[in-house]
N, C-alpha and C positions, 0 to 999 in steps of 0.2 A: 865821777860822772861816767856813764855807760857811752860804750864806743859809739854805739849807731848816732844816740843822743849828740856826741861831740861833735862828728861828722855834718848832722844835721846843721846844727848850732853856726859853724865855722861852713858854710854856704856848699857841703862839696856834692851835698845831695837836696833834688828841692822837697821831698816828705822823708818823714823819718823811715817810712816803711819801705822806702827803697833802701836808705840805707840799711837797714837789716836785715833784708834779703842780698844786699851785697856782702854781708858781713856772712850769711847761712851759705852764699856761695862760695867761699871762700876768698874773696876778691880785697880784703881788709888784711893785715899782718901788724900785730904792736911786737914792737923788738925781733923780727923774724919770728914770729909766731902766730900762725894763723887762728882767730880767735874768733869765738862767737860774740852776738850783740849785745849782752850781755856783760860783757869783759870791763871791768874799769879803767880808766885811763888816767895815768898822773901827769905831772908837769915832769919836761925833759923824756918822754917817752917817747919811741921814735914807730911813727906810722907810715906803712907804704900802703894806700889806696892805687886800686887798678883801675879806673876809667878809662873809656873810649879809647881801649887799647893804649894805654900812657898810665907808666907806674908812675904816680903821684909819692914820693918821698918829704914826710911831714916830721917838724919837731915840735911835742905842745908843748909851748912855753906858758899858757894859765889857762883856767878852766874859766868858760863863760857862764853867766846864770841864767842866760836863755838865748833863744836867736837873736845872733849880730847882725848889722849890716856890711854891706860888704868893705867900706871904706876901714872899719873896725876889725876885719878877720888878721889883718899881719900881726896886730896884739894879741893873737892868741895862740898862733901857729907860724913856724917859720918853715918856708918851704927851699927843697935844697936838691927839687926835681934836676937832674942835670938836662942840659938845653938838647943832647943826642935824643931823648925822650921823644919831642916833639918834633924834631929835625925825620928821625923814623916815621913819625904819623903821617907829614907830607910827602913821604916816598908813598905809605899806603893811598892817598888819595888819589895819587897819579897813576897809582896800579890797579885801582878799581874802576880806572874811566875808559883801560881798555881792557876790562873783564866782562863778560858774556854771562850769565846765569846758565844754569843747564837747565833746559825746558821753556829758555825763551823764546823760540822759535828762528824762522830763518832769519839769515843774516839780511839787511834791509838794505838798499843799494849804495846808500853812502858806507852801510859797514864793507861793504863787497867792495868798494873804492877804496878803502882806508887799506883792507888788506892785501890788496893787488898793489899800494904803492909801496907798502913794507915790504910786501916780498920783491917786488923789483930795485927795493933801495939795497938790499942783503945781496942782490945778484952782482 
């Protein structure tokens, strides 16, 4: 079965065409090997899919013969994501809530309060 195909199939993309363009960007690896969507995939291959900044570390254990549901997906894949994975995400969430864009314009008075307590908590 074709990588994007598998991906699709075992719920980690919701159109297949995403997953192949994850696979054209290199965001997909079977056995440390970055691979196009294309690539076949067997039983006991070992995939690390990148999402939402979270390397998804996959072992296929059988091939499906078409889309599962999701109750169905540990039958086909066992996942051996370690938990730091996701423990890092939640650091990124709490770093982006006091991140700024550049070109957002000026700082709005409650941001001008937030930053006048930080900096008087530092003092």
């Amino acid at each position: 079965m074709r990588i994007d195909k598998f991906l699709w199939c075992t719920r980690y993309f919701k159109t297949r065409n995403i997953a192949t363009t994850a696979c054209k960007k290199g965001q997909v690896k079977v056995n440390d090997t970055v691979v196009k969507p294309s690539r076949e995939v067997y039983p006991m291959d070992k995939l690390v899919v990148r999402k939402n900044q979270i390397n998804y570390q996959l072992t296929v254990l059988d091939l499906p013969t078409s889309r599962v549901g999701a109750k169905l997906v540990n039958v086909y894949r066992k996942d051996t994501t370690p938990k730091e994975a996701f423990e890092n995400n939640e650091l990124l969430k709490y770093a982006k809530d006091h991140y700024r864009k550049k070109g957002m314009g000026r700082p709005t008075k409650k941001d001008r309060r937030d930053i006048d307590d930080y900096i008087d908590e530092s003092e």
